[in-house]
N, C-alpha and C positions, 0 to 999 in steps of 0.2 A: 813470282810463284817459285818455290823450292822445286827441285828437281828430287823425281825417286829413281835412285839409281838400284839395279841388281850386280851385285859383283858375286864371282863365283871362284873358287878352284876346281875345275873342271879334268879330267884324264883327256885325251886324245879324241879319242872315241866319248865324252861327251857326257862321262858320270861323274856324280862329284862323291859315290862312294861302291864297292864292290858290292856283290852279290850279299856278302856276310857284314853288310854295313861299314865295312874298314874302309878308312882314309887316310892310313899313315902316309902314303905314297905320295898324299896331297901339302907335306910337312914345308910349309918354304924356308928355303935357305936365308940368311942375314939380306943379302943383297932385295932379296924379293919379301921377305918381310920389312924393311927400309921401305920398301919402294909401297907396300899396302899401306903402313903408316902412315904416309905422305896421301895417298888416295882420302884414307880416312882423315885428314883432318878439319875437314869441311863439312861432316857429319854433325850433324845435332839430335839426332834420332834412328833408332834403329828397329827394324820391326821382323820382328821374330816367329814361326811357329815356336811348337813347344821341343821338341826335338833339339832346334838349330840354339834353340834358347839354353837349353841344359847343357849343352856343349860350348856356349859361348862364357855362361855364368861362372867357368875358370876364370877370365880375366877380373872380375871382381876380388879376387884375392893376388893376384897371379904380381904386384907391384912387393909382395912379400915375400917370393921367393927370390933370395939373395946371389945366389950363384946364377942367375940367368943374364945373357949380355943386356945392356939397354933396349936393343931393339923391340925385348919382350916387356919390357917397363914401361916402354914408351908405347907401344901399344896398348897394354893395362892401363895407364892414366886416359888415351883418348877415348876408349871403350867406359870406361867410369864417368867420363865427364858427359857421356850422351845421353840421352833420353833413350827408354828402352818401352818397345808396345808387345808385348805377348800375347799369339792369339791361340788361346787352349780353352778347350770343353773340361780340361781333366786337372789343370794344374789349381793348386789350390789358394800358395802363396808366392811372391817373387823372395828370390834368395838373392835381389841385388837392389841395390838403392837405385832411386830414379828410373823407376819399371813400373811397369801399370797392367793387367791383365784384361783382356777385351775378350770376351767369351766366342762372337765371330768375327768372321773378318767383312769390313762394311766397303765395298768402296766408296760412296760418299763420304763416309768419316774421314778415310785418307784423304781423298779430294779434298776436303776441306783442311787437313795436317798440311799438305803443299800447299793451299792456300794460304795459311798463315804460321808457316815457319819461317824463320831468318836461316836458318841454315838446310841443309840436304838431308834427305831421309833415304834409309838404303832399307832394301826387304832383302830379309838373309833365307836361305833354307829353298830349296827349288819347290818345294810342293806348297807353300804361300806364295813365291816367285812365281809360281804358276797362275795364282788365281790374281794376280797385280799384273799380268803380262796377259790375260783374257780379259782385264775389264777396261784393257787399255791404257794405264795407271805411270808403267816405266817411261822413262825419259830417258834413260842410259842404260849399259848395260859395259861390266866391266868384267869381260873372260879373261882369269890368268889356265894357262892350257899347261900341263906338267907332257912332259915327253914319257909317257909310258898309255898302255893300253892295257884296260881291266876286262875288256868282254862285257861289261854287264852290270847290271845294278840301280842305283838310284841316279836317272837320268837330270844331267842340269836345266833340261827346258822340256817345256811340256809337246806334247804330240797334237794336232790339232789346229796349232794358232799359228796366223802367219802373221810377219810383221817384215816391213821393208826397214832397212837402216842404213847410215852412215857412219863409215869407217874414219874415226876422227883423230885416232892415235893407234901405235903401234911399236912395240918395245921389244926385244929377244934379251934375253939375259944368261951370264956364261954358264945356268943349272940348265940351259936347253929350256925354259917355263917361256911360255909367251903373252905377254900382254894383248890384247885385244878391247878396243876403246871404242864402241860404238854408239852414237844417237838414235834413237827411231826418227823415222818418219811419215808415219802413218800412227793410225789405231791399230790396236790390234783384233784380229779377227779370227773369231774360232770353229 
């Protein structure tokens, strides 16, 4: 059975965007984009609200732009090469190849994606993170934490659910960002 992993860039205090939606703050440096790279290459699929989807649908073009170092190339090709599931009531068409749009989000139908995938499926965007982390669905969870503190905003994890886990790696790197690599072990409960 594939693993769904949640990976996040998370502030200190626990948002992965300020008050006024901004995430510049969340930009990783070469080292810490290398090291996501390497996370993602194990991915075969990738599950999207509509939001985290419009933001990520840069990388479909993003092997075009010339002046970016490799690590941003090398990113663009893994992200193209994955399976992409969007879950939107409003989106009409995908703007990338290898995307599919799913009107809601089923956890049976994920169960059944980890059922029969070869490779890893990761849920991006905390507020689907949320509803894959209430229906008990995550198997990992991958915090990179930035050293700064926004106050407020759009929270990385939902309020409500508990879930016990295992601390299975653990990485600092010289931007101050920290890796946090945990397993659940339990269901989650909300």
């Amino acid at each position: 059975m594939a693993r769904l992993i949640y990976s996040v860039i998370e502030s200190l205090d626990g948002y992965v965007a300020d008050e006024s939606g901004n995430f510049d703050w969340a930009a990783p440096d070469e080292e810490v984009h290398a090291f996501v790279n390497d996370l993602e290459r194990g991915v075969g699929t990738y599950l999207y609200g509509r939001r985290m989807y419009e933001t990520m649908v840069f990388w479909e073009t993003a092997h075009e732009l010339v002046d970016e170092p490799e690590v941003i190339h090398d990113f663009a090709r893994l992200w193209q090469a994955a399976d992409k599931v969007v879950y939107s009531k409003t989106l009409v068409a995908a703007r990338s190849a290898r995307t599919r749009i799913e009107r809601d989000f089923d956890p049976e139908s994920v169960r059944t994606m980890k059922a029969t995938a070869g490779r890893a499926l990761t849920v991006g965007g905390p507020h689907l993170a949320a509803e894959a982390l209430r229906a008990g669905l995550v198997d990992e969870l991958h915090m990179l934490v930035v050293p700064v503190v926004i106050g407020g905003g759009n929270k990385s994890l939902p309020d409500g659910v508990r879930m016990n886990l295992d601390l299975v790696d653990q990485r600092a790197f010289r931007s101050g960002v920290v890796h946090l690599h945990y397993r659940t072990t339990n269901q989650a409960s909300a």
